[in-house]
C-alpha positions in Angstrom: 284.6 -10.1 115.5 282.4 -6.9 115.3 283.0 -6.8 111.5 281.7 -10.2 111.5 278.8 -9.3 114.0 277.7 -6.2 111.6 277.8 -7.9 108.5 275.6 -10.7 110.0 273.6 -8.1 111.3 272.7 -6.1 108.4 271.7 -9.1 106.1 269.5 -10.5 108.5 267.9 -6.6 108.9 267.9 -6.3 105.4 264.6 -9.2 105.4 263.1 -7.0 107.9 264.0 -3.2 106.5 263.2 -3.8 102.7 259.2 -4.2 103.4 259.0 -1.2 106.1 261.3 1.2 103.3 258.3 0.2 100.5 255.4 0.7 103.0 257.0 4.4 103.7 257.5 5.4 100.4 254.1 4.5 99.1 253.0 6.7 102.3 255.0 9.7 100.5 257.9 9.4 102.8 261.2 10.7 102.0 265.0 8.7 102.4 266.0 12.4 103.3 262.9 12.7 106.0 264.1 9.0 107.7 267.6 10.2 108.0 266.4 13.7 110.0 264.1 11.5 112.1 266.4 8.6 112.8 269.3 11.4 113.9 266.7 13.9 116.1 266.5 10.7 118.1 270.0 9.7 118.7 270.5 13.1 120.2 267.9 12.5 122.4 269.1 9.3 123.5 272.8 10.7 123.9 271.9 14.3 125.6 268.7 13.3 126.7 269.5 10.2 129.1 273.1 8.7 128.5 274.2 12.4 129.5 272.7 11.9 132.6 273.2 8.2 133.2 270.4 6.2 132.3 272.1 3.9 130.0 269.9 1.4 128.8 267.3 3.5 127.8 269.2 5.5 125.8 271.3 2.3 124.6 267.5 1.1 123.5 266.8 4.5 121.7 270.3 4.8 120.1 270.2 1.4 118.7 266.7 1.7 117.4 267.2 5.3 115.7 270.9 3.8 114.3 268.5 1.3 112.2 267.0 4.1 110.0 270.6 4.3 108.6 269.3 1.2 106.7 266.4 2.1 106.3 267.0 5.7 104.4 269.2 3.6 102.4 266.7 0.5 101.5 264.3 3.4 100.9 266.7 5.1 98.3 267.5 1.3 96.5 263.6 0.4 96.6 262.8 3.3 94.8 265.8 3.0 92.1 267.9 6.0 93.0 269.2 7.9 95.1 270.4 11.7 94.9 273.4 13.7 95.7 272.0 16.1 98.4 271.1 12.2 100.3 274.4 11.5 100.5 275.5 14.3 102.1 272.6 14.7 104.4 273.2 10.6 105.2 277.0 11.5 106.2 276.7 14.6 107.4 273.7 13.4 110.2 276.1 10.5 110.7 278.7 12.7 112.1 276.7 14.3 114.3 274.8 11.6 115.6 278.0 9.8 116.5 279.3 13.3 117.8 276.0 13.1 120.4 276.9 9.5 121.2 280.7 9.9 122.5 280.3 13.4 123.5 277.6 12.3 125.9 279.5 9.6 127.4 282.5 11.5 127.4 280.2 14.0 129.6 278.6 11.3 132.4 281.8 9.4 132.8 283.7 12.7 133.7 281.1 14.3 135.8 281.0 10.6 137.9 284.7 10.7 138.6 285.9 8.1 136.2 288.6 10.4 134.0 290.2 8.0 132.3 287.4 6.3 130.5 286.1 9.8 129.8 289.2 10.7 127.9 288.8 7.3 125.9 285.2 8.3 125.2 286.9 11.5 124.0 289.2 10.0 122.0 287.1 7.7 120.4 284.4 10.9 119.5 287.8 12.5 118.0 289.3 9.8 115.6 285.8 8.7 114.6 285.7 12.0 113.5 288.9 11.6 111.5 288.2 8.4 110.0 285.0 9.5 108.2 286.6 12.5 106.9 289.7 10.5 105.7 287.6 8.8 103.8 286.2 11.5 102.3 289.1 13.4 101.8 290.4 10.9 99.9 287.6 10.4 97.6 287.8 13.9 96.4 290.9 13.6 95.3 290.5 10.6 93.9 291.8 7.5 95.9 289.9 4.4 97.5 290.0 4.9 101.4 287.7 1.4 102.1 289.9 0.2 104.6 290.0 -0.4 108.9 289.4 -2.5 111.6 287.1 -0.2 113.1 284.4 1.3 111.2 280.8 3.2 112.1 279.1 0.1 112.3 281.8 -2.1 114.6 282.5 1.1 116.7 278.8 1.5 117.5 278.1 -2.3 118.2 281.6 -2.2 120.5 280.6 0.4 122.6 276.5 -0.9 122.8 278.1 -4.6 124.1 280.4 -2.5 126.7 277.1 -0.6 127.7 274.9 -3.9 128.3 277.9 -5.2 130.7 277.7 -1.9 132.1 273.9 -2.8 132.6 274.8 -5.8 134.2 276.9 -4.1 136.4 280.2 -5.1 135.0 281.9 -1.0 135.3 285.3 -2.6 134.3 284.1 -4.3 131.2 282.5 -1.2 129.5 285.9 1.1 130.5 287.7 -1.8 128.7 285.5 -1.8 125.5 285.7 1.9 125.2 289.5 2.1 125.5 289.4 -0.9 123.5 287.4 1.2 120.8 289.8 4.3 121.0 292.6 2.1 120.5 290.9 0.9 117.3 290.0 3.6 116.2 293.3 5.0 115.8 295.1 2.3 114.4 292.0 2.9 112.0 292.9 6.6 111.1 296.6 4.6 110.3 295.1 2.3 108.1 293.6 5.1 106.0 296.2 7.3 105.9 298.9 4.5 104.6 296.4 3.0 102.5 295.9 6.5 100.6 299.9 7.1 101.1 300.6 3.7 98.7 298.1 4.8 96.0 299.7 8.1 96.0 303.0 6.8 96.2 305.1 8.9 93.1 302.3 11.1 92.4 303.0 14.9 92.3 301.1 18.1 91.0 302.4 21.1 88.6 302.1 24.1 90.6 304.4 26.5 88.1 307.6 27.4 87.0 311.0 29.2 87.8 309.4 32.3 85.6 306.5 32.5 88.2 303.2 30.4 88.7 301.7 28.5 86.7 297.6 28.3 86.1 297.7 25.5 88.6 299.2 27.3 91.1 296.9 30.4 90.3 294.3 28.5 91.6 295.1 26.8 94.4 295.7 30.5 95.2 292.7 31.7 95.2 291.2 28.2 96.4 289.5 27.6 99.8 290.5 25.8 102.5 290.0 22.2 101.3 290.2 22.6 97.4 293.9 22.5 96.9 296.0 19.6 96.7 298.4 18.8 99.0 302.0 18.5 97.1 305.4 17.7 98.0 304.5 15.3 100.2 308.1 13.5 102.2 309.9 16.7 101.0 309.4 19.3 103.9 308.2 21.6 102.0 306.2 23.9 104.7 304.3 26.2 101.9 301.9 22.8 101.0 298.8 23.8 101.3 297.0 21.8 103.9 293.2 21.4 103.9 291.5 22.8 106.6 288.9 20.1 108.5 286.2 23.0 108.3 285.9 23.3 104.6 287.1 19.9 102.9 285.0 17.4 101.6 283.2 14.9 103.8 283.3 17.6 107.3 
């Protein structure tokens, strides 16, 4: 239902984003400039006053600053391209944005003495985390990770409808919308990882020989955290190399 909710969403935003992206790019203003904007004022909507309680206003400026996420990219199509720095701004202010979001929840609901929501807040801050960087994981190596019940756009609009019953001073509701989400959102990070698992299904990498290592072993030797290829996969082979979340693609 949120999937159907977001998708609805965005074309009927689209009619209203594509004429505000031309105005600011005849003004001189940047996709890149949008994205910085649009993120300074999530965090002040999550640290600044859900931290502390007042929901709906920062439910009001979360939802408006989560629009500029269309609008850097209708800015980017209006003008015909887009560039590779962009991207990784776009994702990379994503991540924190949504990190500001939960983590600020996580914080009021376990400073009011409701733990077990917190840790669902928590939860969902964690494998929303994970899901993004599946995805990106994966694409650096070369598989498709589309998939999941439970992306940005349906975990933001799930945890906005549990804050307006919040609003409306319907506690239970919200807790069940954000335990809902974490739920979600793991069975999400399954999806992914299954859904990469098929399409490598068979697939291994040369790392050498009995007579020593080979020049693909050399250098995932002398690789960082996050470069090499993880091999062997189903075998038990301890010595794979795994990625490290600080250095691989899409952290």
């Amino acid at each position: 239902m949120a999937k159907i909710f977001s998708v609805v969403g965005r074309a009927g935003a689209a009619r209203v984003v594509s004429p505000v992206a031309r105005a600011l790019l005849r003004a001189g203003v940047t996709p890149d400039v949008v994205t910085l904007i649009g993120t300074g004022a999530v965090l002040a909507g999550a640290l600044g006053f859900v931290a502390r309680g007042h929901i709906l206003t920062g439910l009001i400026i979360i939802t408006l600053s989560v629009s500029t996420d269309m609008l850097d990219g209708a800015m980017a199509r209006a003008r015909g391209y887009s560039t590779p720095f962009g991207a990784f701004l776009d994702s990379t202010m994503d991540r924190i944005a949504d990190a500001a979001v939960f983590g600020s929840l996580a914080f009021w609901l376990g400073n009011t003495g409701h733990p077990l929501p917190a840790i669902g807040a928590l939860i969902c801050l964690g494998a929303g985390q994970v899901i993004s960087y599946a995805k990106a994981r994966a694409q650096s190596v070369g598989f498709e990770c589309n998939v999941g019940i439970a992306e940005r756009a349906e975990r933001l609009i799930i945890v906005g409808v549990g804050g307006l019953f919040y609003i409306f001073g319907l506690d239970l509701v919200f807790w069940i919308a954000i335990w809902v989400l974490a739920v979600l959102s793991l069975i999400t990070v399954g999806q992914r990882i299954l859904y990469v698992r098929r399409q490598a299904a068979g697939m291994r990498t040369p790392l050498g020989n009995a007579d020593g290592p080979g020049p693909a072993a050399a250098d995932s030797a002398t690789a960082g955290d996050g470069d090499a290829p993880r091999t062997g996969e189903g075998d038990g082979d301890s010595s794979d190399p795994v990625p490290s979340p600080g250095r691989g693609a899409g952290t």
